[in-house]
C-alpha positions in Angstrom: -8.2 -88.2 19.1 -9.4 -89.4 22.8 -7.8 -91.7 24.4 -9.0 -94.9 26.3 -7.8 -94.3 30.1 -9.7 -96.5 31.7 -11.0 -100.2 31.5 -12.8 -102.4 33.9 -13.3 -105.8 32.6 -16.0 -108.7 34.2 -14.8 -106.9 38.2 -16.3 -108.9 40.7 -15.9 -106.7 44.0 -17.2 -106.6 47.5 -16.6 -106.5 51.6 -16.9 -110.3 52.7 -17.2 -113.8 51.4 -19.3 -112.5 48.4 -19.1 -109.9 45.7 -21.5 -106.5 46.1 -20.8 -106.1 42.7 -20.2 -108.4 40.1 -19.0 -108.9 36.4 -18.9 -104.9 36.0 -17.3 -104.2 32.4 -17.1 -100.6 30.7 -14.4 -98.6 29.7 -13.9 -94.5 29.3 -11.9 -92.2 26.7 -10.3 -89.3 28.3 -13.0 -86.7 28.8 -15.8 -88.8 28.9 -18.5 -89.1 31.8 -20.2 -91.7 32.6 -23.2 -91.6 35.0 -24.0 -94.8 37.4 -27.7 -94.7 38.5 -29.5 -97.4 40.0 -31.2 -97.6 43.8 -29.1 -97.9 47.1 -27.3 -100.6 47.7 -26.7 -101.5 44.1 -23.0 -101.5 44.2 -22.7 -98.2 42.7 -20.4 -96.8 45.8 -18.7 -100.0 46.1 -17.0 -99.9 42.3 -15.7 -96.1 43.0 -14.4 -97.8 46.0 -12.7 -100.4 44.2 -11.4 -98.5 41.5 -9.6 -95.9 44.5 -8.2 -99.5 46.2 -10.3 -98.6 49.4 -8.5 -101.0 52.3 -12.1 -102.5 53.1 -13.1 -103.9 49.8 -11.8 -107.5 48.4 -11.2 -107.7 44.4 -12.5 -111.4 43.7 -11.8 -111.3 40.0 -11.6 -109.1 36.9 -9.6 -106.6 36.2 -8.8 -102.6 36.1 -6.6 -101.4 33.5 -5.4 -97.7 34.0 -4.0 -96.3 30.5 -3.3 -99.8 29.7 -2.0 -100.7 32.9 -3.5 -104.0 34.4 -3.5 -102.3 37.8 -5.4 -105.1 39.8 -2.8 -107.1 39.6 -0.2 -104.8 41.1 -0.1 -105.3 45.2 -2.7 -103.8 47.0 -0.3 -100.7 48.6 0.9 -100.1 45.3 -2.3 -100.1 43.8 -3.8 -97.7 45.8 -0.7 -95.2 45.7 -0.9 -95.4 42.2 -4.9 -94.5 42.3 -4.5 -91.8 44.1 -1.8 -90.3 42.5 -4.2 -90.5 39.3 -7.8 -90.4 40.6 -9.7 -88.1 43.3 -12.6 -89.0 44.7 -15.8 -86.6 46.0 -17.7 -88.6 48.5 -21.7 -88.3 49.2 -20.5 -87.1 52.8 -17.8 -85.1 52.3 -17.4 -85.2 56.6 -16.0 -88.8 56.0 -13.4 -87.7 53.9 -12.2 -84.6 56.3 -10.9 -84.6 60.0 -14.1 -82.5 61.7 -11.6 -81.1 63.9 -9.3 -79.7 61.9 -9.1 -76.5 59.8 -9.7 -76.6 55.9 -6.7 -74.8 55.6 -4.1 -77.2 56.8 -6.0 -80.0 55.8 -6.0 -78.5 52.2 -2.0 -77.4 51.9 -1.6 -81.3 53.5 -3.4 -82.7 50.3 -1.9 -80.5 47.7 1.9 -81.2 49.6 1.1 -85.0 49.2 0.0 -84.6 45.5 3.2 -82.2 44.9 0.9 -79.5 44.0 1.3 -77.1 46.8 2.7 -73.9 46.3 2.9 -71.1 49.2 2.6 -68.0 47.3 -0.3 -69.1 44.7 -2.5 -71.4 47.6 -4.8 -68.8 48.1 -5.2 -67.5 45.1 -5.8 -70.6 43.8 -8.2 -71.2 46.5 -10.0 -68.3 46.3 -11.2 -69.5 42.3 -11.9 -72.9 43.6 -14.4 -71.6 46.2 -16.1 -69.0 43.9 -16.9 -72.2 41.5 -19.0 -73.8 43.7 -20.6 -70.3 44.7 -18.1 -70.0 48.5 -17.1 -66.4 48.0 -16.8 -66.0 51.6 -13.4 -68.0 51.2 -11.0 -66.5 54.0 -13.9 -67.5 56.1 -14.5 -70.9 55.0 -11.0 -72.1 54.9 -10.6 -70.7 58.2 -13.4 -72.8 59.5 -13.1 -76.7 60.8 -15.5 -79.1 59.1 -17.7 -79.8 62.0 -19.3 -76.3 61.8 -20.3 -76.0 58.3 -23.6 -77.2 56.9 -23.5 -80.7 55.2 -24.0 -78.8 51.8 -21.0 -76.5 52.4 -19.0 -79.1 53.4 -19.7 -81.0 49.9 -18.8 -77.6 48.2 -15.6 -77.6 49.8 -14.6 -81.1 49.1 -15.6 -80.4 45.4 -13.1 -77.2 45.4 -10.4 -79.5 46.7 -11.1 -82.4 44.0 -10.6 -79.2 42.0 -7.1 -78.0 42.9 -5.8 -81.7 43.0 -6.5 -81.8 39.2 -6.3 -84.8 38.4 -7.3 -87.0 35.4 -9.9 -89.3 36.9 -12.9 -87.5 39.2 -15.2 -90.2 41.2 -18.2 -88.1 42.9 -20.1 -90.5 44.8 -23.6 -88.1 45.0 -21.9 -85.0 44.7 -25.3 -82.5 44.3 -27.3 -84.4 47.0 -26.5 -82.6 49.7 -26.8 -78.9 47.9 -29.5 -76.7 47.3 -31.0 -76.1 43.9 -29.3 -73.5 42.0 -26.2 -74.7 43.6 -27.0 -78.3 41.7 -26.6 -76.5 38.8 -23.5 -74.2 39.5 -22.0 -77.2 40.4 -23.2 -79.3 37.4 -21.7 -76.9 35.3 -18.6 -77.3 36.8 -18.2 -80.7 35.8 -19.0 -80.2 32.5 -16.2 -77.4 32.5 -13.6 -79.9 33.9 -14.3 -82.1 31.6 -14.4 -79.2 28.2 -11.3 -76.8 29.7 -9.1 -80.0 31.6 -10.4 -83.4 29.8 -10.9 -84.6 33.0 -13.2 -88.2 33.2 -15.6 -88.5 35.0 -18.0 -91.6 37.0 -20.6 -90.3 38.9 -23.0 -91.6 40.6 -26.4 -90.1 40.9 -29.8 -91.6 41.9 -31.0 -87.6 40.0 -31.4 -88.9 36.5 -31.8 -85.2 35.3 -28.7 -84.3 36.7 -27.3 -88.1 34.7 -29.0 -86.6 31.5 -27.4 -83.3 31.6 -24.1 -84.4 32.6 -23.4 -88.3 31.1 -21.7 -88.9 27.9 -23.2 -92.5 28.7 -25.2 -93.9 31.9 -24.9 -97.3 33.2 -28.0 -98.7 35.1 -27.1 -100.8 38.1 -28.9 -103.3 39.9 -28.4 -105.6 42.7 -24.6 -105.1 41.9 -25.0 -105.9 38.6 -24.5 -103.5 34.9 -28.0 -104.5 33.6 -27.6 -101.4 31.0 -25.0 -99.7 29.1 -25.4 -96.9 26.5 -25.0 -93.1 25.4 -27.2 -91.4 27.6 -29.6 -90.3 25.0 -30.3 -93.7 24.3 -30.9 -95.2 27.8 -33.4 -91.8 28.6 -35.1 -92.1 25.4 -34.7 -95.9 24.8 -34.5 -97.7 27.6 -34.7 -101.4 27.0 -33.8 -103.2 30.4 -37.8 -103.3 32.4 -35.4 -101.8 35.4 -34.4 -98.8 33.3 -37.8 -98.7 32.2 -39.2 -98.6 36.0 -36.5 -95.4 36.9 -37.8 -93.7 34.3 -41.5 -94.0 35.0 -41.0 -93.3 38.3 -39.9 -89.9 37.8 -42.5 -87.2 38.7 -43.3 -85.1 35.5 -44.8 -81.5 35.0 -47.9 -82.8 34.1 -49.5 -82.8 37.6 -50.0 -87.1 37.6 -48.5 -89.4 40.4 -45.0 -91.2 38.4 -45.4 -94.8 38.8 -43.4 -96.6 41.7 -41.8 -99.4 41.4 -43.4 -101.7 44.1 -40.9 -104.7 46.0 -37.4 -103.6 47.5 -34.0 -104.4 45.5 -32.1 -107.6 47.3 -29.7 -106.5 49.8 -27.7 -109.7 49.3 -25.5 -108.6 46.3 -25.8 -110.6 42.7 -26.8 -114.0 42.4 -25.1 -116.6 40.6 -28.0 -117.7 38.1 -31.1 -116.2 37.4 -32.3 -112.4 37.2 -32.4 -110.8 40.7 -35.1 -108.4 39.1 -37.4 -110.9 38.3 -39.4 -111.1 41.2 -40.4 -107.3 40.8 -40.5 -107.6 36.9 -43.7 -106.7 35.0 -42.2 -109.1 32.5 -40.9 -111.8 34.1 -40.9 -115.3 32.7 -40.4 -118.7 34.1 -36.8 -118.9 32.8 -35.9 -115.6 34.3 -34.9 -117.9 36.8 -32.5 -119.8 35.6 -30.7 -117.7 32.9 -27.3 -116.7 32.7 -26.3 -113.0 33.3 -25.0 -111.6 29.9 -25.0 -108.2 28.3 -25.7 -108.0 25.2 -26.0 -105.3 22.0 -29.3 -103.9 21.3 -28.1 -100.8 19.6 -24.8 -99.1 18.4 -22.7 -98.6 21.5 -26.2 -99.7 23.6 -26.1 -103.2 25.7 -28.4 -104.1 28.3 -28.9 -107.8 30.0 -32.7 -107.9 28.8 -34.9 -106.4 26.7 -38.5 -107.4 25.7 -38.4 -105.4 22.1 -35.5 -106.0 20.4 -34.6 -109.0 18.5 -32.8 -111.4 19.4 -32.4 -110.1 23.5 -33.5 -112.4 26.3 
């Protein structure tokens, strides 16, 4: 029987004087993946941050409970040792995460030695696997190599080996197929899914591709202006959306049929959530004159399905 390993209750988060994200709730059983989709500058980035106990981001209130741990409430350097002891992390530019002037190699046996995972006789071996994964078969090459000369793609396909080899129980992937070609998406997408079926590792990812959501997610969460406005197993939200927002993805996805998807006109707000009122309202086919007042909630419109609004089922504002 899974196990709950991770809980994030009503977490307000952000860089300044106001949250980026706020009232965030959702919790994962060992194994499961949940996809975060939702346009830039949603918050999406800024919760994987929080979760890891990035130095830059300020926790205003809720909480994060690690195998029921409250780990918010530890201090901030303990937090974040914690975290990382527990949780790895696959950024959208993987250059960020590795000194460009340094080889893979010694950055590699630097991160396995500070996890305790480092072992002289296996490293290559083990490295060598890693790298065929995510289709780097010249490996000797590649680990050889400083980050600076390799291609934005095979720079993400190295930091996904690494997030590999550190095995551990949590796996954030902030975009991890945007920078790759195709067939590699898919290599790589299967990967996941293997890390999660052969190691129970969980899984948040974050993904503006909501095939890639739809293939991978147990459940996908739909953000918007920092804000959860819909929760559910991801069968449900693709084939069921009920937030207009979730609707609006959808229908802007070009099909097979040859017809142009249909945009969603307006730009999200770049100021983070509000305190009252819907911050989709102004771009909302659906909007009312009390969308400007009312209250942020989610609520249940299905088993295991919650979304903030819905215009079908009984009962939802």
């Amino acid at each position: 029987m899974s196990r709950e390993i991770l809980s994030v209750s009503r977490l307000s988060v952000g860089y300044g004087e106001r949250p980026a994200a706020a009232d965030v709730s959702f919790s994962l059983q060992q194994g499961e993946i949940l996809c975060l989709v939702g346009e830039s500058g949603c918050g999406k980035s800024t919760l994987l941050k929080a979760l890891l106990a990035a130095p830059e981001i300020r926790l205003f209130s809720g909480s994060i409970t690690l195998e029921g741990r409250v780990i918010s409430e530890l201090p901030v350097r303990e937090r974040r040792r914690l975290c990382c002891d527990r949780m790895g992390i696959v950024f959208q530019n993987p250059e960020a995460a590795f000194n460009p002037i340094r080889s893979y190699r010694k950055q590699f046996v630097e991160a396995l030695k500070s996890h305790g995972k480092y072992g002289p006789k296996s490293f290559d071996g083990q490295v060598e696997q890693a790298f065929a994964k995510v289709e780097l078969n010249d490996w000797k090459r590649v680990i050889s190599e400083c980050p600076f000369a390799l291609s934005g793609g095979m720079n993400q396909r190295v930091a996904l080996a690494l997030a590999m080899l550190l095995g551990q129980e949590i796996l954030l992937c902030d975009e991890p197929t945007s920078a790759l070609d195709a067939t590699i998406q898919l290599q790589v997408a299967h990967e996941l899914k293997h890390l999660r079926d052969k190691n129970g590792v969980t899984q948040i990812i974050v993904t503006h591709n909501l095939a890639l959501a739809g293939f991978l997610a147990d459940r996908i969460g739909v953000m918007y202006a920092g804000r959860l406005v819909e929760l559910g197993r991801a069968s449900d939200v693709l084939r069921y959306p009920c937030h207009p927002y979730t609707k609006s993805l959808i229908t802007a996805v070009p099909g097979l049929d040859g017809e142009m998807p249909y945009g969603l006109p307006g730009s999200p707000p770049m100021t983070g959530p509000s305190e009252t009122g819907c911050e989709f309202r102004d771009r909302c086919p659906l909007a009312q004159e009390g969308c400007a007042c009312r209250t942020y909630a989610m609520r249940q419109v299905g088993e295991d399905h919650c979304a903030s609004c819905c215009d079908e089922k009984e009962g939802a504002v």
